[in-house]
C-alpha positions as CSV (number, residue, x, y, z in Angstrom):
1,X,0.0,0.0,0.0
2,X,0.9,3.7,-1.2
3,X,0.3,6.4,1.9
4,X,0.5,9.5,-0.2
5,X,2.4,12.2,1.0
6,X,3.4,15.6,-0.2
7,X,6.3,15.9,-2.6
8,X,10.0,16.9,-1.6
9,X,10.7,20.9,-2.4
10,X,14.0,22.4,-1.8
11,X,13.6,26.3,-2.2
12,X,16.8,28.2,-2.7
13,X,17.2,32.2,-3.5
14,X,14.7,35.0,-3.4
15,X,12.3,37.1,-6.4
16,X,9.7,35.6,-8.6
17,X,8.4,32.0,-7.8
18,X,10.0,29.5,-10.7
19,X,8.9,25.8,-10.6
20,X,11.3,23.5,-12.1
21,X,10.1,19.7,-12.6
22,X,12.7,17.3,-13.9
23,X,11.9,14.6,-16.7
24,X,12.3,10.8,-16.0
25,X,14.4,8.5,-14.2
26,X,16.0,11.3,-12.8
27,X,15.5,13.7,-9.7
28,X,15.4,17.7,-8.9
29,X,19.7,17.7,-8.9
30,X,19.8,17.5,-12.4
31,X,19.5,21.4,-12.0
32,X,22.3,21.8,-10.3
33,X,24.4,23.4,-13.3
34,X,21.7,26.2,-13.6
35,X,20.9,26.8,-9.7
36,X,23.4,29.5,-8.9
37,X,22.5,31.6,-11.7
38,X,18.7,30.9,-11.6
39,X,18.6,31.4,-7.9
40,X,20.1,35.0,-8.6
41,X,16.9,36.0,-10.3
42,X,14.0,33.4,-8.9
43,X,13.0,31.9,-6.0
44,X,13.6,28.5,-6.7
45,X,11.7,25.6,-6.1
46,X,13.5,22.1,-6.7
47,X,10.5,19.4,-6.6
48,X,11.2,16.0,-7.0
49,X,8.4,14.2,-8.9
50,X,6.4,11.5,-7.0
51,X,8.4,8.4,-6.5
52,X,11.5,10.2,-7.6
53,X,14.1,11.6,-5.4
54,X,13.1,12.3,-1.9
55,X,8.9,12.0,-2.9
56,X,6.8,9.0,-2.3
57,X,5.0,8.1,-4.7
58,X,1.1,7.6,-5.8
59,X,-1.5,5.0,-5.7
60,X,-2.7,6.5,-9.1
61,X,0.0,8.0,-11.2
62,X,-1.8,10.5,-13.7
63,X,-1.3,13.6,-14.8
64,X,-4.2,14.9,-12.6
65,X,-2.7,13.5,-9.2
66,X,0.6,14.7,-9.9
67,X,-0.3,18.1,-10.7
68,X,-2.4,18.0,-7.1
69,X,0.4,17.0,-5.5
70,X,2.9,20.0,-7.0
71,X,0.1,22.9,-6.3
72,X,-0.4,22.0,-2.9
73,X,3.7,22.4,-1.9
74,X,4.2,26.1,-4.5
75,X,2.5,29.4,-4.6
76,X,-0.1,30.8,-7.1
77,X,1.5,32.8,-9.8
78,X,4.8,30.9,-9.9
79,X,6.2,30.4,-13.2
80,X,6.2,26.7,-14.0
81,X,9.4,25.1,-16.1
82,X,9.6,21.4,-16.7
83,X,12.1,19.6,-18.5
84,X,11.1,16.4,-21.2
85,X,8.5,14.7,-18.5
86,X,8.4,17.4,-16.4
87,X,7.2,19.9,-19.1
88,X,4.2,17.7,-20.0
89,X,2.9,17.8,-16.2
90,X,4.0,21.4,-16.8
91,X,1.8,21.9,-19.6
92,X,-1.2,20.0,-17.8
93,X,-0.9,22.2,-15.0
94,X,-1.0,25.5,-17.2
95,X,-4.2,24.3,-18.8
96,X,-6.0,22.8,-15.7
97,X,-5.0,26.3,-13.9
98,X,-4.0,29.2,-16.1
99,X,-5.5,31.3,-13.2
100,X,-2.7,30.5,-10.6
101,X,0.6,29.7,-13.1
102,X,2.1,32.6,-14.6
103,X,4.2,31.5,-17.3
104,X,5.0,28.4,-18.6
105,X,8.8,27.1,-19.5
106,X,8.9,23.7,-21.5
107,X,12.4,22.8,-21.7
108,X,12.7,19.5,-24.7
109,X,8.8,18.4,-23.9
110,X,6.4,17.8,-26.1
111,X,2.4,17.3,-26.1
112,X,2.6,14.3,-27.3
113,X,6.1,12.1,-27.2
114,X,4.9,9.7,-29.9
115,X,5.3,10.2,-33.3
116,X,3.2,8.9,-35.9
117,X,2.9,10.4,-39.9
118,X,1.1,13.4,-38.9
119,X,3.1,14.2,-35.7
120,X,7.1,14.1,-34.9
121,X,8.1,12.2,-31.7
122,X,9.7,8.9,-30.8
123,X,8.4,5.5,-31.7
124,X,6.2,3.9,-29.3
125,X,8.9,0.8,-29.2
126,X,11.5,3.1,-27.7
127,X,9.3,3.3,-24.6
128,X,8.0,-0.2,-24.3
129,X,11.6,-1.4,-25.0
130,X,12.6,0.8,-22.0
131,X,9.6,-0.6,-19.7
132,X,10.6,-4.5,-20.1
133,X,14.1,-3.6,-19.6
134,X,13.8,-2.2,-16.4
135,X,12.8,-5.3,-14.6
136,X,16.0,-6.8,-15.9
137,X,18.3,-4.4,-16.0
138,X,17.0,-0.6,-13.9
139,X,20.4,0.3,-13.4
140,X,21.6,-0.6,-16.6
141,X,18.1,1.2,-18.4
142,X,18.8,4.1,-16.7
143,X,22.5,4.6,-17.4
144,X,21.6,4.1,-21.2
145,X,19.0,6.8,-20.9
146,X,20.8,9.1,-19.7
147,X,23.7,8.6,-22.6
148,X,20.6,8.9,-25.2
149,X,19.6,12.7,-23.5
150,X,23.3,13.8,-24.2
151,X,23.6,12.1,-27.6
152,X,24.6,13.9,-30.3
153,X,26.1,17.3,-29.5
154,X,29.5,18.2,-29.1
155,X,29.8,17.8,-25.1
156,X,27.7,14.6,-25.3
157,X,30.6,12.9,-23.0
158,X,30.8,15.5,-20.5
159,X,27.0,16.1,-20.1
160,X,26.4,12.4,-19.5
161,X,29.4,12.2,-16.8
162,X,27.7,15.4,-15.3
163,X,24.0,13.7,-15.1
164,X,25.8,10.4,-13.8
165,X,27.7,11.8,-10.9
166,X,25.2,14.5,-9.8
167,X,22.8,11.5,-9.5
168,X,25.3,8.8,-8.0
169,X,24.3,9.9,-4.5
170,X,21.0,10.4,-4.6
171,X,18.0,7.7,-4.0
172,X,17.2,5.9,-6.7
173,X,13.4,6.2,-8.4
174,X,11.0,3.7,-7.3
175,X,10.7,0.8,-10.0
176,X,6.4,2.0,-10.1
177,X,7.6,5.5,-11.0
178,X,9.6,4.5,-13.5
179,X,7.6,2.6,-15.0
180,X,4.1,4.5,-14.5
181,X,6.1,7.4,-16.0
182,X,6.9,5.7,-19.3
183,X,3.1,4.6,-19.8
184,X,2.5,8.6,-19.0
185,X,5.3,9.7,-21.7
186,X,4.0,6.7,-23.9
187,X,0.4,7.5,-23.9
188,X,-0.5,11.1,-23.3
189,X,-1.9,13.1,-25.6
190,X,-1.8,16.9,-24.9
191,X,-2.2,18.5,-28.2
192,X,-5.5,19.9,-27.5
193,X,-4.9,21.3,-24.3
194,X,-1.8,22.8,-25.8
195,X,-3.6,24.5,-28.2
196,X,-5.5,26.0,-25.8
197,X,-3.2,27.5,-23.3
198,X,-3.7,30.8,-22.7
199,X,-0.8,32.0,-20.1
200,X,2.9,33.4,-22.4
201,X,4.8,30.4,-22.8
202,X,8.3,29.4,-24.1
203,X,9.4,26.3,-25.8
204,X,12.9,25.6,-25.4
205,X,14.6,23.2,-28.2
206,X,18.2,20.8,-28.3
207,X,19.5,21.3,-32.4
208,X,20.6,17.7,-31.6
209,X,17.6,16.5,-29.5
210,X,17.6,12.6,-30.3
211,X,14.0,12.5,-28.1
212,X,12.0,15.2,-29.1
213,X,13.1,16.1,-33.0
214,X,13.4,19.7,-33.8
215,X,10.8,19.3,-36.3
216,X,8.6,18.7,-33.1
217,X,9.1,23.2,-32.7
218,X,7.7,23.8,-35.8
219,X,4.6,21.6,-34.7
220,X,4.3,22.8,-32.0
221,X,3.9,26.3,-32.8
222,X,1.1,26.0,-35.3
223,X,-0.7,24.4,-32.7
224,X,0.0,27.9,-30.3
225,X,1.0,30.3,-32.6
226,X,1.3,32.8,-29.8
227,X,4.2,31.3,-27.7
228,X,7.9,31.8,-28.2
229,X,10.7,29.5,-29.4
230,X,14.2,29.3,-28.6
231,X,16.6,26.2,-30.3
232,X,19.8,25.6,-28.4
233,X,22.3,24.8,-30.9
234,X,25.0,22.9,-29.2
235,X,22.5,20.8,-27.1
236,X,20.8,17.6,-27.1
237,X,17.8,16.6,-24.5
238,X,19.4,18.7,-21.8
239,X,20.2,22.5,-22.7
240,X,20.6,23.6,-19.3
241,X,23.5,20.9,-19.0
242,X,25.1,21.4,-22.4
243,X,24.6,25.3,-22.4
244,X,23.9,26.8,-19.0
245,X,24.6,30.2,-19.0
246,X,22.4,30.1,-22.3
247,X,19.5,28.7,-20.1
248,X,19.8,31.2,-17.6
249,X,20.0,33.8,-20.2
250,X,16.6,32.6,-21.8
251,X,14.9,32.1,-19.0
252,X,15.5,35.2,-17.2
253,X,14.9,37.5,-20.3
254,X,10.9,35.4,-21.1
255,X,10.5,35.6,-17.0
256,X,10.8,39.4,-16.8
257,X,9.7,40.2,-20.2
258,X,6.0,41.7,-20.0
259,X,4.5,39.1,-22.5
């Protein structure tokens, strides 16, 4: 049995609330590279998703109960940023409650992680290939995941050895998590709700992004014509890793820009 608790939140600096959700099979240090600089400008809260990190988890792991769980530990009018996973309960949360989140920060997320002809994304194997390997191997799944986010760009070695030892010390995600979380990247659909956002967001974009194809920004923004774009160009799945005083940059100028 599952008791549901609250999830973890570290808060560091002081100024405008920013909410930053990680993606899967990882925890709230992957931020590390960016907190120093984002913690100059924000009032930063780390959350771990349920059943990641220092969070329990949930007897029912939807997009609906995680989103409870964030709102009841932040404040209204916080600027929400979530990274590949992350920015999908990110987006969730900015159409279930434009009233109380600000802004809204995707960082290499998508509506809708499948691709099929009419819609760029990954292939539905990739994901159920990734779910019957973790009861074989979670260590070794996890490691290969975390080489496939810093795939392709120039500091591909160096931003995987910088994921792997900022999460070496940390608890390791609970095997329901994991695998609830790939059914959740696997299977949701946001494009509608997307569509229909109505708080200023920003979509931020890897050139070499192996997960979410850069075709998938060119999508994206015919489905909301009115957000804003920004393509890293020496990044993969993780800009703020690859490129961090870039991230800050972009994140501080759409945070304080009155759009």
């Amino acid at each position: 049995m599952i008791i549901e608790q609250s999830v973890t939140c570290r808060v560091l600096g002081e100024g405008p609330d920013l909410i930053l959700l990680h993606g899967w099979g990882v925890n709230s240090v992957v931020w590390t590279p960016v907190l120093e600089g984002l913690s100059a400008h924000f009032r930063v809260h780390l959350i771990d998703l349920p059943g990641f990190g220092g969070s329990e988890g949930l007897a029912e792991y939807s997009l609906d109960a995680i989103v409870d769980r964030i709102m009841e530990r932040v404040p209204a009018q916080s600027i929400w940023c979530g990274w590949s996973l992350g920015g999908l309960i990110a987006s969730h949360a900015s159409y279930l409650y434009p009233d109380k989140i600000a802004k809204l920060i995707q960082v290499c997320a998508s509506p809708k992680f499948v691709g099929d002809k009419l819609w760029p994304g990954v292939e539905t194997a990739v994901f159920e290939n990734f779910k019957s390997g973790l009861l074989k191997n979670t260590d070794k799944i996890l490691a290969r995941f975390i080489s496939i986010q810093a795939m392709g760009c120039k500091s591909a070695r160096k931003d995987a050895l910088i994921l792997k030892k900022l999460l070496s010390d940390t608890k390791p995600a609970s095997l329901i998590a994991l695998s609830e979380g790939l059914d959740l990247l696997n299977d949701s659909d946001l494009r509608r709700e997307f569509s229909q956002i109505n708080i200023p967001c920003l979509s931020i974009f890897g050139q070499f992004d192996s997960l979410i194809p850069i075709e998938t920004s060119f999508a994206m923004q015919q489905l909301l014509p009115g957000s804003q774009q920004k393509v890293f160009k020496d990044s993969s799945h993780a800009p703020f890793v690859s490129e961090p005083d870039e991230f800050v940059d972009s994140i501080v100028g759409f945070s304080f820009n009155e759009n």
